[in-house]
C-alpha positions in Angstrom: -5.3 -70.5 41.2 -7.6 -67.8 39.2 -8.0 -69.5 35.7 -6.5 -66.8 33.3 -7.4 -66.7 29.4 -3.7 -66.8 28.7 -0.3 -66.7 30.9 1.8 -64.4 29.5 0.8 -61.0 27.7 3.6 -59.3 26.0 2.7 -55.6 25.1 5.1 -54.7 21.7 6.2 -57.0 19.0 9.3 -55.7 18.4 12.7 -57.3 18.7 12.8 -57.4 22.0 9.0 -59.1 22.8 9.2 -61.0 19.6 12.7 -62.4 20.9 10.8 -63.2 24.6 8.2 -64.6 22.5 10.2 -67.0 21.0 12.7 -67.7 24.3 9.2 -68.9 25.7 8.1 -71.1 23.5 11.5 -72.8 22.8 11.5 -73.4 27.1 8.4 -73.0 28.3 5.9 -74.8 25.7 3.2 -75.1 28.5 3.2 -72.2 29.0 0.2 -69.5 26.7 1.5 -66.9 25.1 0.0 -63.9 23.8 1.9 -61.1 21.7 -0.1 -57.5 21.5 1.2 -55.3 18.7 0.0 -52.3 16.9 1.0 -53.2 13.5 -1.0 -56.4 11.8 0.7 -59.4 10.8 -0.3 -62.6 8.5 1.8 -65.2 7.7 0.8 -64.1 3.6 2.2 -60.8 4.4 5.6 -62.1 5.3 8.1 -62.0 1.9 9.3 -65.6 0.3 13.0 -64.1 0.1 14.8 -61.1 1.8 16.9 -58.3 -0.1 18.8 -56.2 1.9 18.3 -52.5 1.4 20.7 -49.8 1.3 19.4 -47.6 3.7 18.0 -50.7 6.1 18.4 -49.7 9.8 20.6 -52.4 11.7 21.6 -53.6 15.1 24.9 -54.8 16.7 25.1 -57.7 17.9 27.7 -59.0 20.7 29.0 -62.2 20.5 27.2 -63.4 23.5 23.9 -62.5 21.9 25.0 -65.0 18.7 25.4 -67.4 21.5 21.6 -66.9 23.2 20.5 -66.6 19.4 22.0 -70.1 18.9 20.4 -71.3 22.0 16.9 -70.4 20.4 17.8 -72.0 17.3 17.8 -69.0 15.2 21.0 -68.2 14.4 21.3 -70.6 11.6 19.1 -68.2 9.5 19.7 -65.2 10.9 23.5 -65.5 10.1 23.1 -65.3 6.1 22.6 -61.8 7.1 24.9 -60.8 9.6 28.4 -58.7 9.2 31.0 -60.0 11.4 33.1 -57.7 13.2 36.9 -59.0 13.4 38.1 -56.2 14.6 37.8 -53.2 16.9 39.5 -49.6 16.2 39.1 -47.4 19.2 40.7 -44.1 19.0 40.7 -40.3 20.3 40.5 -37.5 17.5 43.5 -35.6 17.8 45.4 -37.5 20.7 47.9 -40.3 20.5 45.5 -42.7 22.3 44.0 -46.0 20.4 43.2 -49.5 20.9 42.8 -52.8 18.6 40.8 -55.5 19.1 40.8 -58.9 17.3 38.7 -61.7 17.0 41.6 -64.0 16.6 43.3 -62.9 19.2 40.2 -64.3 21.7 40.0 -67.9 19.3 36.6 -66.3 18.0 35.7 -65.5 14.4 34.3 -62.3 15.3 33.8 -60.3 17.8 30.2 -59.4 17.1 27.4 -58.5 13.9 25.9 -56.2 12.4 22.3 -57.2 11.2 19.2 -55.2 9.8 16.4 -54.7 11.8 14.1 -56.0 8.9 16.0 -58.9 8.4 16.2 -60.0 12.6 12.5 -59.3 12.3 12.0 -61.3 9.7 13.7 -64.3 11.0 12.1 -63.6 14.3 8.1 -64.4 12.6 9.0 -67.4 10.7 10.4 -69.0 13.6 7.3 -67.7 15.8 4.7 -68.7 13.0 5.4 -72.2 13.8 4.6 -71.9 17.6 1.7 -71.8 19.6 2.7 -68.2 20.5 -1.1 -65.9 20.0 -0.9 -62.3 18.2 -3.2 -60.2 18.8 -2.8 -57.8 15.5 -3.3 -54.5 15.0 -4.3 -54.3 18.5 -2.8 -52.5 21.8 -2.4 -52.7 25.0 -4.5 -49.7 26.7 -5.2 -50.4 30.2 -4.3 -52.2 33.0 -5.7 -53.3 36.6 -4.3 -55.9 38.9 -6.0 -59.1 39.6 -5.3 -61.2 43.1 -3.4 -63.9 40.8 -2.8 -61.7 37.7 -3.5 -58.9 35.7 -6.9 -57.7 33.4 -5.5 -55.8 30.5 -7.6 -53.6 28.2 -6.9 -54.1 24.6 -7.9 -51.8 21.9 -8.1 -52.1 18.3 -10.4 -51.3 15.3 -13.4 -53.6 16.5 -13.4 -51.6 20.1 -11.8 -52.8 23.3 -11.9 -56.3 25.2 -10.5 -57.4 27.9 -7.5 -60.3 28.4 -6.6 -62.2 31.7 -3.2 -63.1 32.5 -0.5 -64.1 35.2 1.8 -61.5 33.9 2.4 -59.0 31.4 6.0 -57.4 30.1 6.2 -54.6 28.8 8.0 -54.3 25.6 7.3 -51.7 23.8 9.9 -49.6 23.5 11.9 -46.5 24.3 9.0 -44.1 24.5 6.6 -46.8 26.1 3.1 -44.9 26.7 2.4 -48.4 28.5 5.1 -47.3 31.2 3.6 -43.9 31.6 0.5 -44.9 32.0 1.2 -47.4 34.2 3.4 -44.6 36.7 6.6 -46.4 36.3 8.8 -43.8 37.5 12.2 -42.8 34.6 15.0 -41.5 35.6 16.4 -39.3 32.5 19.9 -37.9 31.7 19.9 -35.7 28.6 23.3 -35.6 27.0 22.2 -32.6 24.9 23.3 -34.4 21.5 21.5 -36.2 18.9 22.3 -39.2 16.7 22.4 -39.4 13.2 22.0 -42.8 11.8 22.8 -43.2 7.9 24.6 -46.0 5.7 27.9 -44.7 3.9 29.9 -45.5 1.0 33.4 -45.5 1.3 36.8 -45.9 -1.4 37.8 -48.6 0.8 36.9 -51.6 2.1 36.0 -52.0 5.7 37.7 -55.1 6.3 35.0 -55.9 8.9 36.8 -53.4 11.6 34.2 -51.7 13.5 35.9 -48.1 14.3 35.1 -46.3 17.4 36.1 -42.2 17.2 35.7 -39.9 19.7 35.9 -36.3 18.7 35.9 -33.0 20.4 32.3 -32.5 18.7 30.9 -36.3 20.2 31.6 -40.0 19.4 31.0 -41.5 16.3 30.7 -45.3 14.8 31.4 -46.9 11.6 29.9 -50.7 11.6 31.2 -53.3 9.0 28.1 -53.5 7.3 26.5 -55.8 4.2 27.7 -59.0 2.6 28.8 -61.6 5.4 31.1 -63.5 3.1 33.0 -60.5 1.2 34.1 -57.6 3.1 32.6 -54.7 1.1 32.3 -50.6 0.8 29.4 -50.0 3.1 29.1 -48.7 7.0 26.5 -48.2 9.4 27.4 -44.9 10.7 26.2 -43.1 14.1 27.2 -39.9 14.3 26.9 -38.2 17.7 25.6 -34.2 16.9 25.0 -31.1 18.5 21.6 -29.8 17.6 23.0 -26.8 15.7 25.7 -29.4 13.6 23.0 -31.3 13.1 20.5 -28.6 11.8 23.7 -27.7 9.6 24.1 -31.3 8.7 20.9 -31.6 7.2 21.0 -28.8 5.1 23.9 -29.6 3.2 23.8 -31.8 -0.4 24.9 -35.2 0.3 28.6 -34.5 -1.9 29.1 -31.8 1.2 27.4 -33.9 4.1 30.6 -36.7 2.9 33.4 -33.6 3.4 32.1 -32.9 6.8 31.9 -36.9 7.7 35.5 -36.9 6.4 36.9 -33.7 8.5 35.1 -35.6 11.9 36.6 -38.8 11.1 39.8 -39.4 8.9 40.9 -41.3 5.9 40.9 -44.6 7.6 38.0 -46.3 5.1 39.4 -43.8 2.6 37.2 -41.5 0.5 33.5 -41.5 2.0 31.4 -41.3 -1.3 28.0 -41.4 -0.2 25.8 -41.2 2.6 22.0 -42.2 2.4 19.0 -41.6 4.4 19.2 -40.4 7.5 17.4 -40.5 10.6 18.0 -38.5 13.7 16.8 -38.6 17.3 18.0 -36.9 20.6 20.2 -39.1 23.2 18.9 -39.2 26.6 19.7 -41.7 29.2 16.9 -43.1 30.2 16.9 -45.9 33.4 13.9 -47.5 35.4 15.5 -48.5 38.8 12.2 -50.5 39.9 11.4 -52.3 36.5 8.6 -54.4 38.3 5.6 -54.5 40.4 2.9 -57.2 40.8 1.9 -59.0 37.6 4.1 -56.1 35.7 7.8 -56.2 34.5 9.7 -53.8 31.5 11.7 -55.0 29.8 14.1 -53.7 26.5 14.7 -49.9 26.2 11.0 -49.7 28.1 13.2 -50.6 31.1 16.7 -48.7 29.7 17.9 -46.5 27.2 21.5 -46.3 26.4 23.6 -44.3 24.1 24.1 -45.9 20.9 27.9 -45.7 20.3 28.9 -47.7 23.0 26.4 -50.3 21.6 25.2 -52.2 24.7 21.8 -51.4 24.2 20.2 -54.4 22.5 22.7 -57.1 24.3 21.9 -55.9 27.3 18.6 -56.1 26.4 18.9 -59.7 25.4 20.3 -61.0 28.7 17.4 -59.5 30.7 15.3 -61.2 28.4 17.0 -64.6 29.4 17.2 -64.0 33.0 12.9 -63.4 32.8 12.5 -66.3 30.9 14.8 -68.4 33.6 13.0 -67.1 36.6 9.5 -67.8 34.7 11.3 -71.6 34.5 12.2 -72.1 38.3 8.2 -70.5 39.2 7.1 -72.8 37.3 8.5 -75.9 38.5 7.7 -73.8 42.0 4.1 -74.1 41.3 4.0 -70.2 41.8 2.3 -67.1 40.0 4.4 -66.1 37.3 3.7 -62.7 38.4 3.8 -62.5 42.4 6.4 -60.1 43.5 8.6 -62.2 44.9 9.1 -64.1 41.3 9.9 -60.3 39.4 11.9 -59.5 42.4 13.8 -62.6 41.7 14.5 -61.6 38.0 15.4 -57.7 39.0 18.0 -59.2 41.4 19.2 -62.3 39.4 19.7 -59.2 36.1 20.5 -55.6 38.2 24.4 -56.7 38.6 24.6 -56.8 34.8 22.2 -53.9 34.2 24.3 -51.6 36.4 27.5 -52.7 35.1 26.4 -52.1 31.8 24.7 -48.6 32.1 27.4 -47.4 34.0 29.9 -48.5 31.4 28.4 -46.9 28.7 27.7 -43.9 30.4 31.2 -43.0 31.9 32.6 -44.1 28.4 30.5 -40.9 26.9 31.4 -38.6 29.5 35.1 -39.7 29.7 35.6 -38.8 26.3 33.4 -35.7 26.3 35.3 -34.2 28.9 38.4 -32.0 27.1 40.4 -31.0 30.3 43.7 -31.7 29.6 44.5 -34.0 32.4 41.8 -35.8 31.4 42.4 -36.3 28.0 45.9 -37.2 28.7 44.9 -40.2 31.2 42.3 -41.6 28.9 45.1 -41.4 25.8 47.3 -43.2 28.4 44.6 -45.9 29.2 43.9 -46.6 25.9 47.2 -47.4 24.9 47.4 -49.4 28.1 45.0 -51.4 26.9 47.3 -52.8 24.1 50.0 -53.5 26.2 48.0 -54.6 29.7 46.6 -57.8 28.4 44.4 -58.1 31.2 42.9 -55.0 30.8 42.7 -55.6 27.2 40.7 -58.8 28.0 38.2 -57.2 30.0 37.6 -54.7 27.8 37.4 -57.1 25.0 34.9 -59.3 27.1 32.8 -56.1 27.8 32.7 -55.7 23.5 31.8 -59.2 23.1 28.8 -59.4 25.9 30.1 -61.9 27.5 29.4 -61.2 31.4 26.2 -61.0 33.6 23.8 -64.1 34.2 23.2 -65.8 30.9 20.6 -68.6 31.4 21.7 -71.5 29.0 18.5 -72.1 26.9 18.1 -75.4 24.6 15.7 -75.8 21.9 14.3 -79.1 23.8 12.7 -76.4 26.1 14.9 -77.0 29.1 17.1 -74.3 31.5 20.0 -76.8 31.9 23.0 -74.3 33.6 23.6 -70.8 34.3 26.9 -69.3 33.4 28.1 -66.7 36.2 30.7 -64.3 34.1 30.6 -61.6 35.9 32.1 -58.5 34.0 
């Protein structure tokens, strides 16, 4: 076997590589591992204390992903931060149909979190500073050939380019991954010809960690419990699904008049809306990769998928792919064989495509089942949704599909060892 300078090269710091990163070093030890991201990093630059910021960008997380997060030992720390959601309000602007969900009702204490980006990040270094996990920092992945046994990788930063050996590198970096281009990885792209609008509101009322759901004539919309994790407080993490015109409009408006039009799309339910802060928009496309690997080459995160963010599957599904890799990497290992032969990726894309399809085709039809206005459509979807209350099987699958808890989960331990494999097949 070709003697490479490291064993694993993930291109993109981010959640999702930072969270491989880690997965790796908690179960593969032996295994070198060597992080590429664009942005530098020092432990000195890292802050002694985190304070939450209004407009912070967050993520939800399922309850399955709390579980792999406590596999990895993080979720100790990373839980001082995190809003539970207790409950679930799904309803249809205008129609009779809604749903509940409660935590209590599944023996849970929630039935997911809502944690900023900054702060998941955060937690993510601290643990990965005491590693043996390499960055490479400011740097980038630029190239790539194929080796017999491997992969050469190019890497540029400010002192030029060098070259890096490995068995394998995943990609990880992200939804518009110029790695993935480059590299000919062919996307298959659905536009929904709507854009989000992600923004923190203020509300009159508290949110009572409930999570609401609304789907409305003009696109779905989200309201996340979000803030304190120990008193439920006045503040939402709101994505707003927009028309490019409504959102043009949107954006022009003071914020006094931008709350008026968030409380004509979706009610009085957290009662007066009373501020909304800065706001970031971006257009919603589908985005799939239905061959994620080739030799010495896998995607993973939204460089392998890109879902809509109301249904919120995106990141937990994410999350469980992660897992699966880092299983498959286990059983090659104790194989004696190349982390990134074929046959090992083609192992991963089978042991995770059952959850992946699942998952983007339940988010998908849940956009374009409530996006459709015929009336015999919007009359069966009322119906289902009230069946849901009253079908407690179908209640309990849909509740299971909230909480992430389905696919192949591989059952990481801190000691560094793969020890079962839950098969909970959605």
């Amino acid at each position: 076997m070709i003697k490479h300078d490291t064993d694993i090269i993930i291109a993109g710091g981010g959640l999702a590589g930072a969270t491989l990163a880690l997965a790796l070093a908690r179960t593969l030890p032996q295994l070198r591992v060597t992080v590429v991201e664009t942005f530098p990093l020092s432990p000195e630059a890292l802050p002694d204390s985190y304070q939450p910021s209004y407009d912070a960008r967050s993520t939800a997380l399922a309850w399955g992903s709390r579980l792999i997060f406590e596999e990895l030992g993080l979720w100790q720390r990373l839980s001082e931060h995190a809003t539970p959601i207790r409950h679930i309000h799904v309803s249809d602007r205008g129609h009779f149909g809604a749903t509940r969900l409660d935590a209590a009702d599944h023996q849970q204490e929630a039935l997911g979190y809502v944690a900023d980006n900054r702060w998941m990040g955060l937690c993510l270094m601290r643990e990965l500073l005491q590693t043996s996990v390499v960055w490479e920092a400011p740097a980038e992945v630029t190239d790539m050939q194929p080796l017999p046994d491997g992969v050469r990788v190019t890497l540029g930063s400010k002192n030029g380019e060098r070259e890096l050996t490995g068995q394998c590198l995943v990609v990880a970096d992200g939804g518009r991954s110029g790695l993935r281009e480059k590299l000919g990885f062919r996307v298959d792209e659905q536009a929904y010809d709507q854009h989000a609008l992600i923004a923190n509101v203020s509300t009159s009322s508290s949110h009572n960690y409930t999570a609401y759901e609304r789907f409305t004539d003009a696109g779905p919309m989200a309201l996340l419990p979000h803030g304190s994790p120990r008193r439920a407080g006045n503040t939402a993490a709101l994505v707003w699904t927009l028309d490019s015109g409504a959102l043009d409009d949107l954006l022009s408006l003071s914020n006094e008049d931008r709350c008026q039009r968030l409380q004509q799309r979706f009610g009085w339910r957290l009662g007066r809306f009373t501020r909304i802060g800065e706001c970031s928009h971006y257009p919603l496309t589908l985005k799939t990769v239905d061959e994620s690997v080739r030799p010495g080459v896998v995607l993973v995160g939204n460089a392998a998928h890109t879902l809509h963010p109301v249904a919120g599957q995106g990141f937990n599904l994410a999350l469980r792919g992660l897992m699966a890799l880092v299983e498959q990497f286990r059983m090659a290992t104790e194989q004696q064989q190349p982390l990134g032969s074929l046959q090992v990726l083609k192992a991963y894309q089978a042991r995770h495509r059952q959850d992946w399809q699942q998952t983007v085709r339940f988010s998908d039809s849940l956009i374009r089942l409530f996006g459709t206005h015929l009336p015999v459509v919007t009359t069966a979807r009322d119906a289902g949704l009230m069946g849901l209350d009253l079908l407690p099987g179908a209640k309990r699958w849909f509740a299971r599909k909230a909480m992430g808890l389905g696919g192949r989960r591989a059952d990481i331990r801190a000691s560094g060892t793969a020890i079962t494999e839950h098969n909970n097949h959605e």
